[in-house]
N, C-alpha and C positions, 0 to 999 in steps of 0.2 A: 318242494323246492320252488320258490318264485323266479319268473321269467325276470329277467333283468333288460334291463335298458340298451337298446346297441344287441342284444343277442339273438342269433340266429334262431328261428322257433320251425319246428320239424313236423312234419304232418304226424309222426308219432305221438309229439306235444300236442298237437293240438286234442287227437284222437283219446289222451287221457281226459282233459278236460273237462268231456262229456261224459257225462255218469251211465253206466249200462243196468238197463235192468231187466227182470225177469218175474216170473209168475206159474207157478205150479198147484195144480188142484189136486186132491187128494180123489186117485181112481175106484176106490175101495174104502167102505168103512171100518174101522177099527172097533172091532170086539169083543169085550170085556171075555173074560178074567187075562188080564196081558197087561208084565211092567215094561216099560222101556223098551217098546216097541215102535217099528217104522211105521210110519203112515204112510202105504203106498200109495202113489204117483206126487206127493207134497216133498218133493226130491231136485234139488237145481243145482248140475251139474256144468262148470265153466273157467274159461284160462282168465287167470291176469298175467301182463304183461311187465307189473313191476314188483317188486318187494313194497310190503308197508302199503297193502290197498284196503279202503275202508270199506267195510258191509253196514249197511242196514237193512235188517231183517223180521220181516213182522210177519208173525204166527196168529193165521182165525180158525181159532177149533170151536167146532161145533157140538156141544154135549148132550148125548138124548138119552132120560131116564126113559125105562120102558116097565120098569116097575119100579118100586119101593126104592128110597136112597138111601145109599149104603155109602162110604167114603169118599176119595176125592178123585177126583181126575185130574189128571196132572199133565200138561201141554209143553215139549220141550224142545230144543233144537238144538241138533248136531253140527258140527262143524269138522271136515274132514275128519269125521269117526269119533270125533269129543263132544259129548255132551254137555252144554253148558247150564253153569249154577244158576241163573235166572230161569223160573218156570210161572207156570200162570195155571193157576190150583182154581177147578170150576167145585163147587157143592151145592149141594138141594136141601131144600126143607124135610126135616126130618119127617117119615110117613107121607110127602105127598109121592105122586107118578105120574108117570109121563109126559115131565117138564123138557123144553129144548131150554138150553141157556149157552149162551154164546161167550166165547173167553178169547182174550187177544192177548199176546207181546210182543215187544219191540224190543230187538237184540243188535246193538253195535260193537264194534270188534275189527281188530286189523288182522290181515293175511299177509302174514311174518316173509311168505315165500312166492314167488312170481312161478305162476305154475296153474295146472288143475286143481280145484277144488271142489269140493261137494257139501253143501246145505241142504239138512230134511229135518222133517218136522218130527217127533218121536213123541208116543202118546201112550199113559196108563189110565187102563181104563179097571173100575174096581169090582165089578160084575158081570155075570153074564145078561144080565138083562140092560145092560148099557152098551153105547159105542161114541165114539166119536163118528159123525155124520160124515162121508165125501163129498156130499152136496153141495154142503159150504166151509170147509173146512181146507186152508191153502197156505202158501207160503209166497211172498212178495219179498224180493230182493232187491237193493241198488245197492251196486259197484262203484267207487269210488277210487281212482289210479293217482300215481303218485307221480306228477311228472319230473 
């Protein structure tokens, strides 16, 4: 909603304005054989204030073969318990090992409801000899309010 001319602007208004953001690293690595699993600590939990607030949301998972390559990994992110259809699919060279390869996405999206929310990162990993890294492996969020 645009501020208009002549109207009174609220320290509320102002406080959407400004984009909020946040940043969570993964505490623990994810350990193959696991589908659609959490990535513990890549977890951002936070109120909005309006109906109709914008996310951007970008996902760095980090892939380490520890042996031989076997399928794919797949990097995903939840939104209040929903998993969303955009994902970011890491693969290796067939027969090599003990590659890291790094895999990113960028997820937008409105939050329908003025309220708690929770964004994490959810990862399948296709072996036991694989995981997704905590090292570097996180979730970057900005807030976007609707004044």
């Amino acid at each position: 909603m645009p501020i208009l001319s002549g109207q009174i602007v609220t320290a509320d208004d102002l406080n959407h304005l400004k984009p909020a953001t946040y940043h969570a690293s993964a505490s623990v690595s994810l350990v193959g054989v696991v589908t659609d699993a959490d990535i513990v600590g890549a977890t951002i939990t936070f109120d909005t204030d309006t109906d109709n607030a914008v996310y951007v949301a970008t996902g760095d998972f980090d892939a380490d073969w520890d042996g031989a390559a076997t399928g794919l990994f797949q990097g995903k992110l939840a939104v209040d318990g929903g998993i969303q259809t955009e994902l970011v699919l890491i693969s290796q060279a067939a027969g090599a090992a003990g590659d890291r390869i790094p895999g990113s996405h960028t997820w937008r999206g409105t939050l329908a409801t003025a309220g708690t929310h929770t964004l994490k990162l959810i990862g399948t990993v296709p072996d036991v000899d694989q995981a997704f890294e905590s090292v570097h492996t996180a979730l970057t969020l900005v807030i976007y309010e609707v004044v």
